[in-house]
Z-matrix of the N, CA and C atoms (Angstrom, degrees):
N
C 1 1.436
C 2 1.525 1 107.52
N 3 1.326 2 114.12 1 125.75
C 4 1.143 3 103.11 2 161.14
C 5 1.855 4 126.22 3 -145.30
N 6 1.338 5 100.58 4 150.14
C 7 2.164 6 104.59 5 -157.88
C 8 1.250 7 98.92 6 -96.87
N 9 1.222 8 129.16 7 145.15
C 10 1.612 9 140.61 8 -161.13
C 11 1.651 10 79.96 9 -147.00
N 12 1.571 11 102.34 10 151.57
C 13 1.200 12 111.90 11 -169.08
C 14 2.059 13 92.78 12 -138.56
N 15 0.882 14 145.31 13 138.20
C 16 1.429 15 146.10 14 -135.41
C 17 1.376 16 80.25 15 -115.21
N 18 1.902 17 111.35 16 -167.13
C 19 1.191 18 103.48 17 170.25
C 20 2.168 19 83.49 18 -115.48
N 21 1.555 20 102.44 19 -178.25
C 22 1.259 21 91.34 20 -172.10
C 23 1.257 22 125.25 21 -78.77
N 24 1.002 23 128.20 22 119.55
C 25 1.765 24 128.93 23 166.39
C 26 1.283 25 113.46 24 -114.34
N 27 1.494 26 105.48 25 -168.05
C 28 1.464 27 125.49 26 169.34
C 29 1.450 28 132.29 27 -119.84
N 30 1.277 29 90.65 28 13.67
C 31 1.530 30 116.10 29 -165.86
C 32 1.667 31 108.77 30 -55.34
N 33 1.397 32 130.52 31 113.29
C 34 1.652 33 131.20 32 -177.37
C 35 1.728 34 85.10 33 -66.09
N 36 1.810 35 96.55 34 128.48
C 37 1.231 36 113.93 35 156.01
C 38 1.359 37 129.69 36 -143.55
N 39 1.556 38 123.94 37 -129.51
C 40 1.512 39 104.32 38 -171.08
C 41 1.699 40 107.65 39 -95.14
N 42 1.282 41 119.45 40 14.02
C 43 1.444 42 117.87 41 -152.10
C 44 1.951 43 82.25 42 -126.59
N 45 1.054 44 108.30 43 -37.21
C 46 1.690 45 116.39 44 162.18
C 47 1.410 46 102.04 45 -62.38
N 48 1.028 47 134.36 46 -53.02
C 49 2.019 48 122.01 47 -152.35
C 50 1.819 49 87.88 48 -85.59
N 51 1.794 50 123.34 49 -33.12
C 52 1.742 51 92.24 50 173.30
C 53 1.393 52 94.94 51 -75.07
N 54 1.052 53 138.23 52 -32.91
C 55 1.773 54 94.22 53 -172.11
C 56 1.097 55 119.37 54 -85.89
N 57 1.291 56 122.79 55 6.04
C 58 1.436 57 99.54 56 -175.88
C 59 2.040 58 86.11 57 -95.11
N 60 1.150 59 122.65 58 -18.39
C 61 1.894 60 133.93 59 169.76
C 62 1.568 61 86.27 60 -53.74
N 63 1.291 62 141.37 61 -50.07
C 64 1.206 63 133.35 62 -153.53
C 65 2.110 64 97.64 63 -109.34
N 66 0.696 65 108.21 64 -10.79
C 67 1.555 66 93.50 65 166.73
C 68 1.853 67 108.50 66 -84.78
N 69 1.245 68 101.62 67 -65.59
C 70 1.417 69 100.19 68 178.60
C 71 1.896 70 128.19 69 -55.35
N 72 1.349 71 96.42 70 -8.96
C 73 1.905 72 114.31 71 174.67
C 74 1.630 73 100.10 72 -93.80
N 75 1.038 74 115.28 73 -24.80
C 76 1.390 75 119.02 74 -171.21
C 77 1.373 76 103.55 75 -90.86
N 78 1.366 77 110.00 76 -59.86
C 79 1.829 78 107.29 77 169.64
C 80 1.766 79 124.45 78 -42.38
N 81 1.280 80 91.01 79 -52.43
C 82 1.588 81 110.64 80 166.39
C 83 1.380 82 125.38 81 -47.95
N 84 1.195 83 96.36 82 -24.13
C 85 2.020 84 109.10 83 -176.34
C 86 1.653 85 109.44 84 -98.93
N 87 1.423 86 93.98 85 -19.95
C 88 1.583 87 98.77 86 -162.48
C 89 2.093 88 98.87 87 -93.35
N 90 1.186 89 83.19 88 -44.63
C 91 1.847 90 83.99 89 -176.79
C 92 1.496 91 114.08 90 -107.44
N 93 1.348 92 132.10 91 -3.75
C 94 1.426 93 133.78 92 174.53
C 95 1.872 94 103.95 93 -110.70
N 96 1.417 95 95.59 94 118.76
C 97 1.758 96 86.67 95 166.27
C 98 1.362 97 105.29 96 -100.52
N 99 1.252 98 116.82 97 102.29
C 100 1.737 99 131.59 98 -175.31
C 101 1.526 100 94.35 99 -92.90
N 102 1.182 101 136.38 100 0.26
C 103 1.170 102 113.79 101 164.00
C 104 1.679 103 125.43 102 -85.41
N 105 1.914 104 86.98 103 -38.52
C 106 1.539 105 84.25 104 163.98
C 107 1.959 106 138.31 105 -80.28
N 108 1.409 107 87.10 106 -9.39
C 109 1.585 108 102.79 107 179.89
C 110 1.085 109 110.81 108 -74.79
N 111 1.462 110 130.08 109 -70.56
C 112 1.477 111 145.83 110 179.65
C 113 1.404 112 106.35 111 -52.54
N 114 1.606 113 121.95 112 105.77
C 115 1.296 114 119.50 113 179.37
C 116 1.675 115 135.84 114 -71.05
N 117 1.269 116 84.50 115 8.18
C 118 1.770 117 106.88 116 -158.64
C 119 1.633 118 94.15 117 -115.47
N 120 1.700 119 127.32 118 -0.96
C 121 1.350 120 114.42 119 -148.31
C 122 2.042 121 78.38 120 -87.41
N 123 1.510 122 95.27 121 165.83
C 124 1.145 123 115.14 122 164.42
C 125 1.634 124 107.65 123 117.68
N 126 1.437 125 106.87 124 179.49
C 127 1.673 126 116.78 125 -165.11
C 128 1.295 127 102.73 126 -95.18
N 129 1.291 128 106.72 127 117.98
C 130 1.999 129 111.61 128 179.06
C 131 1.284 130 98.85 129 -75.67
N 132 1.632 131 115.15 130 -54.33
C 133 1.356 132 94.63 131 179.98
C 134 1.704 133 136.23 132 -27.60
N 135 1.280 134 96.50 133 -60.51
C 136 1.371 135 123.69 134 -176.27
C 137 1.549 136 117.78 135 -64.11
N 138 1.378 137 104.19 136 -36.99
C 139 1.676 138 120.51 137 164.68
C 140 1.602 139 103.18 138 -70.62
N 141 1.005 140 145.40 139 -28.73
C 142 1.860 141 136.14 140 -167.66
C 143 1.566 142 74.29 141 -110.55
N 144 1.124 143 141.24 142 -107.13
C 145 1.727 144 133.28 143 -111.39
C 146 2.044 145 92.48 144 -111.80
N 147 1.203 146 122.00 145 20.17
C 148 1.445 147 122.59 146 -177.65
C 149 1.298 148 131.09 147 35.81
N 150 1.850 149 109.93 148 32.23
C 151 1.004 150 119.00 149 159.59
C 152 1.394 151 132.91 150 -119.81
N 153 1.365 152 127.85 151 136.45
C 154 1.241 153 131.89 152 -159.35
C 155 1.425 154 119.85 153 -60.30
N 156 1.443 155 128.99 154 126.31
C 157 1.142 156 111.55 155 157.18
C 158 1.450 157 131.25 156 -63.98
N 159 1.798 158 119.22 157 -171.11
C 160 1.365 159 112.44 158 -178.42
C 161 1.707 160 87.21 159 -86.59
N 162 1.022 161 147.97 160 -3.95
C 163 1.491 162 120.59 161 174.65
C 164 1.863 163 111.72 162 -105.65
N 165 1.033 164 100.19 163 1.84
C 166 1.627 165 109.58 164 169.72
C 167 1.328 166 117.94 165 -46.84
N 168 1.729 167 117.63 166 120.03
C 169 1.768 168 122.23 167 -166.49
C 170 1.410 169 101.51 168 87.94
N 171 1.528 170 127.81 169 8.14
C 172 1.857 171 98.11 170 -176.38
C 173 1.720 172 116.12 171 -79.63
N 174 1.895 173 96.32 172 -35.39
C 175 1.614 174 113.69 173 162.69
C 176 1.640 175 113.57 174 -43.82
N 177 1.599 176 118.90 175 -37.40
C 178 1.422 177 111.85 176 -164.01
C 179 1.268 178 87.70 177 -70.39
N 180 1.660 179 115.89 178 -67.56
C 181 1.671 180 140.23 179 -159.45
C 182 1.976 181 101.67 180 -32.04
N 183 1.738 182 96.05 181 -68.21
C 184 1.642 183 86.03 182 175.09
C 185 1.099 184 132.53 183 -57.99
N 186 1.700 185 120.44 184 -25.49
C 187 1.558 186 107.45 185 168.86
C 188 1.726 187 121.05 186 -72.55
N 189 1.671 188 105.35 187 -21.41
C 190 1.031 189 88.41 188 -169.55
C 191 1.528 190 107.25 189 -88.85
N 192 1.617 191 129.07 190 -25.02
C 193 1.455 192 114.51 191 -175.54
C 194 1.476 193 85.47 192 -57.13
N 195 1.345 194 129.49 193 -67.27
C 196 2.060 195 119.71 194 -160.04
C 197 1.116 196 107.80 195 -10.69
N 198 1.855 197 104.33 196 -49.57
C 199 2.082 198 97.65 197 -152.99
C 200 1.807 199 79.86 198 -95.56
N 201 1.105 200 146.82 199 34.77
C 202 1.339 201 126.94 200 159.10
C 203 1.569 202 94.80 201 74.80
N 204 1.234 203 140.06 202 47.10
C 205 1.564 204 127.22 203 173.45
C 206 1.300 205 98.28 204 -131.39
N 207 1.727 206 114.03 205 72.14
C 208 1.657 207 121.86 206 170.10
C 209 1.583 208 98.23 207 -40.25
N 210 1.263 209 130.93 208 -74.69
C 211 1.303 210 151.30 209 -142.91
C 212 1.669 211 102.71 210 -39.36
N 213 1.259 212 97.27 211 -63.19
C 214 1.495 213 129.71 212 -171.49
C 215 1.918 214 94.28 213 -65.18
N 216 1.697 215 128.81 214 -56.21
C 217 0.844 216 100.42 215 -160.95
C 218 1.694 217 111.34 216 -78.18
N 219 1.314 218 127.04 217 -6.09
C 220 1.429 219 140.00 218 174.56
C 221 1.353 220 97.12 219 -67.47
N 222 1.046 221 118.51 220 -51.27
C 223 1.596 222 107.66 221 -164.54
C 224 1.950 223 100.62 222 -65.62
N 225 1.561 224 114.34 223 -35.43
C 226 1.440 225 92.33 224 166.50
C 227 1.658 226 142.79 225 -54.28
N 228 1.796 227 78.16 226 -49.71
C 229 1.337 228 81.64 227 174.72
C 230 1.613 229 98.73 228 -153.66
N 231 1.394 230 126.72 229 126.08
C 232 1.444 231 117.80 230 -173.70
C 233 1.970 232 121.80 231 -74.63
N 234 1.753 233 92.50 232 -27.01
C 235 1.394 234 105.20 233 -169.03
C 236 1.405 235 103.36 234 -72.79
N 237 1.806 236 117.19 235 -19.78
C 238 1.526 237 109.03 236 -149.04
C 239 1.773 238 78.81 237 -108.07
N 240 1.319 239 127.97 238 -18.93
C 241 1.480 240 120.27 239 170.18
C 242 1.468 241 116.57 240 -55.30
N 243 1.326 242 102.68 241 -40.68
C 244 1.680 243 103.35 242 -174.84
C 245 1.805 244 117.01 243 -76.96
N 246 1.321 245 103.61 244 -27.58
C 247 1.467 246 117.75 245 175.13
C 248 1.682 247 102.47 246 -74.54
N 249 1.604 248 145.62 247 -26.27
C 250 1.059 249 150.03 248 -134.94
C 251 1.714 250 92.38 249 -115.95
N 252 1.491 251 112.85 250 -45.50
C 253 1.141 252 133.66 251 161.30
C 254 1.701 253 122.55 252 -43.54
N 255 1.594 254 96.71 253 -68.96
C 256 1.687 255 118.39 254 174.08
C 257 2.049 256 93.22 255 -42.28
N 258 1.329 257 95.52 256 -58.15
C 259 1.681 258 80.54 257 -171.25
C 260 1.574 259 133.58 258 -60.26
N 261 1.563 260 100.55 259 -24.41
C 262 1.534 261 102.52 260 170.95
C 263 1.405 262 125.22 261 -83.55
N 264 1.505 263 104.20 262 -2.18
C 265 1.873 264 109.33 263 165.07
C 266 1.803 265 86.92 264 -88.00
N 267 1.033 266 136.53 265 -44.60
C 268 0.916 267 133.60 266 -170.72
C 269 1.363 268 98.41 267 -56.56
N 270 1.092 269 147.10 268 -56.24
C 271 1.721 270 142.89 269 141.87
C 272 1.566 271 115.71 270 17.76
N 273 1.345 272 84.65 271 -84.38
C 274 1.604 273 127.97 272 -172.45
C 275 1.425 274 93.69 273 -51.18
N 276 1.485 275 132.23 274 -55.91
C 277 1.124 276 123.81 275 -155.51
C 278 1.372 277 127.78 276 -87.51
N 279 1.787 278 98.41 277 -18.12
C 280 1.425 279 105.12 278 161.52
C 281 1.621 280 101.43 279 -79.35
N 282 1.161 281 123.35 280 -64.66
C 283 1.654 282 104.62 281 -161.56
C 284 1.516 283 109.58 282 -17.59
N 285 1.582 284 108.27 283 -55.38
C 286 1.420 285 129.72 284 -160.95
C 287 1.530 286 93.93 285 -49.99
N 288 1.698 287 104.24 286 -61.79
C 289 1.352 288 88.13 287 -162.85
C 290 1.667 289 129.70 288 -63.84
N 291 1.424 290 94.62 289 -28.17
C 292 1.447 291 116.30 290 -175.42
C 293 1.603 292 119.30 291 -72.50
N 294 1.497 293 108.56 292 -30.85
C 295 1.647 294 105.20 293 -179.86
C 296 1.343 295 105.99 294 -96.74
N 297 1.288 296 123.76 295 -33.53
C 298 1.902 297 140.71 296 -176.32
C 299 1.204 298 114.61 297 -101.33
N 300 1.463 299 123.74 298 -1.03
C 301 1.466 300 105.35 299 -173.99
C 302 1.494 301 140.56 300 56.22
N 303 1.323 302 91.02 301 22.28
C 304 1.836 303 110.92 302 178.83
C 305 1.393 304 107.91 303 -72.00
N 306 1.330 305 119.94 304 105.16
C 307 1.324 306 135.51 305 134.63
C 308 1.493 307 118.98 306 23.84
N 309 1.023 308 140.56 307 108.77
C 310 1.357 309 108.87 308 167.97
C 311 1.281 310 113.62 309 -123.09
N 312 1.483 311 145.72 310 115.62
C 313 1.153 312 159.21 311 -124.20
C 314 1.706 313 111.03 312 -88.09
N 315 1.272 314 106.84 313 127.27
C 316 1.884 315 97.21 314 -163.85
C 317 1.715 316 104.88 315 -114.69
N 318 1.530 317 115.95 316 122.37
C 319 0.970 318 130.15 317 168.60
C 320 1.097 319 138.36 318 -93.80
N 321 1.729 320 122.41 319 108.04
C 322 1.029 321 122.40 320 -159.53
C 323 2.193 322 101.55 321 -126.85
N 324 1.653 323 74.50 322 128.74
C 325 1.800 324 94.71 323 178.08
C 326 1.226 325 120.45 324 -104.92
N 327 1.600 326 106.47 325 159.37
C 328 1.724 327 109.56 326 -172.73
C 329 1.502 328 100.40 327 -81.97
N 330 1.494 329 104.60 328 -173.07
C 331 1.362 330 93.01 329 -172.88
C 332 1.700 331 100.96 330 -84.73
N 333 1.293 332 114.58 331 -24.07
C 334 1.527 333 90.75 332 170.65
C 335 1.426 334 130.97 333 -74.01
N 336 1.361 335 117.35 334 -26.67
C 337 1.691 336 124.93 335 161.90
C 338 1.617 337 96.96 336 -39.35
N 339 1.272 338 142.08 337 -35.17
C 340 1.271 339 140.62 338 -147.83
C 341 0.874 340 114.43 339 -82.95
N 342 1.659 341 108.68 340 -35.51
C 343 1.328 342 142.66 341 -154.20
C 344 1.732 343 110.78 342 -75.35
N 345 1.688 344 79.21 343 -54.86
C 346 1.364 345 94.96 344 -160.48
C 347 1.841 346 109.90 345 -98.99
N 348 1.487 347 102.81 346 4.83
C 349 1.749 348 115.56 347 163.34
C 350 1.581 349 96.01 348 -99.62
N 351 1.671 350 146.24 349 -33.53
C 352 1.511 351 111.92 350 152.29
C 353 1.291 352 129.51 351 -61.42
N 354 1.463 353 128.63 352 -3.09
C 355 1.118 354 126.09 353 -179.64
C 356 1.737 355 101.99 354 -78.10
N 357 1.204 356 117.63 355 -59.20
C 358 1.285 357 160.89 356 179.18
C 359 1.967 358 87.72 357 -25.12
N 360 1.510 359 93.94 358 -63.97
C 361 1.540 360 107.99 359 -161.01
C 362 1.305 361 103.11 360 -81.97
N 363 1.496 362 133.15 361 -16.62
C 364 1.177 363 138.28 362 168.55
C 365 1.901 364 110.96 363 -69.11
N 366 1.256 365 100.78 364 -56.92
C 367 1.724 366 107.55 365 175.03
C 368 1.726 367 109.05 366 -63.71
N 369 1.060 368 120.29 367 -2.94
C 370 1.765 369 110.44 368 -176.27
C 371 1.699 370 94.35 369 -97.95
N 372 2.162 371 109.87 370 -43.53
C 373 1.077 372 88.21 371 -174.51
C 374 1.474 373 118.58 372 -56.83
N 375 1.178 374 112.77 373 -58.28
C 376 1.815 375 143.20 374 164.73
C 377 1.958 376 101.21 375 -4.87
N 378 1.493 377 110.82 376 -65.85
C 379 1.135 378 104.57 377 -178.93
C 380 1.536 379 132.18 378 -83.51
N 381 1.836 380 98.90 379 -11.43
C 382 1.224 381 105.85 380 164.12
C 383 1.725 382 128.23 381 -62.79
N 384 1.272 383 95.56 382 -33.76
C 385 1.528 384 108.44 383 -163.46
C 386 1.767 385 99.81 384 -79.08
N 387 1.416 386 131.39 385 -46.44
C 388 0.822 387 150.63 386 175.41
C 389 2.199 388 97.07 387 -38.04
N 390 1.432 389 84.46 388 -47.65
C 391 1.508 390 80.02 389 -177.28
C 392 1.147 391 128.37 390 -106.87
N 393 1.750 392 101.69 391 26.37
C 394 1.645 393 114.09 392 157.43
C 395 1.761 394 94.85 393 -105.77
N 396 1.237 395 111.73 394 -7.80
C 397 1.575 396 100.64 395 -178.15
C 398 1.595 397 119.06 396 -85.27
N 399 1.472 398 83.78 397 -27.32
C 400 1.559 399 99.22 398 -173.15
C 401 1.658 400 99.80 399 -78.61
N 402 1.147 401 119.28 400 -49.17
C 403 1.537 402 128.23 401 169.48
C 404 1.939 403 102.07 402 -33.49
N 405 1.298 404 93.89 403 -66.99
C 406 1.753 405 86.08 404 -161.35
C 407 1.659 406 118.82 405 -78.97
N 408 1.205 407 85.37 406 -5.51
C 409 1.671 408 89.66 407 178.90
C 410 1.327 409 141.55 408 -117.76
N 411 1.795 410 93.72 409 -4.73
C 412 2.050 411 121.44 410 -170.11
C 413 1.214 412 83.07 411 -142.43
N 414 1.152 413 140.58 412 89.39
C 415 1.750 414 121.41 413 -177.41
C 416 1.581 415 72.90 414 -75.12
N 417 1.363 416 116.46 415 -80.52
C 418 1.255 417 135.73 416 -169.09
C 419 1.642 418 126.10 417 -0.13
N 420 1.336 419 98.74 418 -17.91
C 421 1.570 420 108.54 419 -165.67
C 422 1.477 421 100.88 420 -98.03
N 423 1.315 422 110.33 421 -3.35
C 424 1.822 423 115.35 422 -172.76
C 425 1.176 424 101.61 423 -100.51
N 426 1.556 425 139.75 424 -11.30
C 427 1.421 426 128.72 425 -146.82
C 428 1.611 427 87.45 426 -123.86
């Protein structure tokens, strides 16, 4: 692995387009209730055969980091809390980069680092989902 550090600019890049993906998802969560507006919103899966998909809780998760209710949005879904999270440093990190010219540090992996961070990202989804499945369908097994 190795971190390269740029010199400073302002240059819009890929660490700029998620936050500005995560400012406008975050605004959107915080002052639009699209769950109750949109009459169609919600999980078909889960509505026909009552099992959760892998994106099941992401609607709760973003409204609830907006109003500041970590607690609440983990308990929907823990994997989509940490991704909901990742985007509001992602926030933070464009302002930074964009008004101050902060650096933003570039990480570059071999091809086996690559390898073995899709594996990595495959087993988090894998065990995440398991524990939105287990959630909606064993509550019982959590308590």
């Amino acid at each position: 692995m190795k971190v390269t550090l740029p010199k400073p600019n302002r240059t819009f890049g890929p660490a700029d387009v998620l936050g500005l993906v995560g400012l406008v998802g975050l605004l959107i969560a915080r002052y639009i209730p699209v769950a109750r507006l949109v009459p169609f919103w919600g999980c078909v899966l889960r509505e026909t055969t009552g099992w959760p998909c892998l994106g099941c809780g992401l609607t709760r998760v973003a409204d609830r980091v907006a109003h500041f209710n970590f607690a609440g949005a983990w308990d929907a879904n823990p994997l989509g809390t940490v991704a909901a999270l990742f985007f509001a440093l992602m926030v933070v990190v464009m302002v930074l980069h964009l008004v101050f010219a902060m650096p933003i540090p570039q990480l570059h992996l071999s091809p086996t680092e690559w390898h073995w961070a899709r594996i990595a990202v495959a087993t988090v989804v894998l065990l995440n989902y398991a524990w939105v499945v287990v959630k909606a369908k064993f509550p019982s097994l959590l308590t």
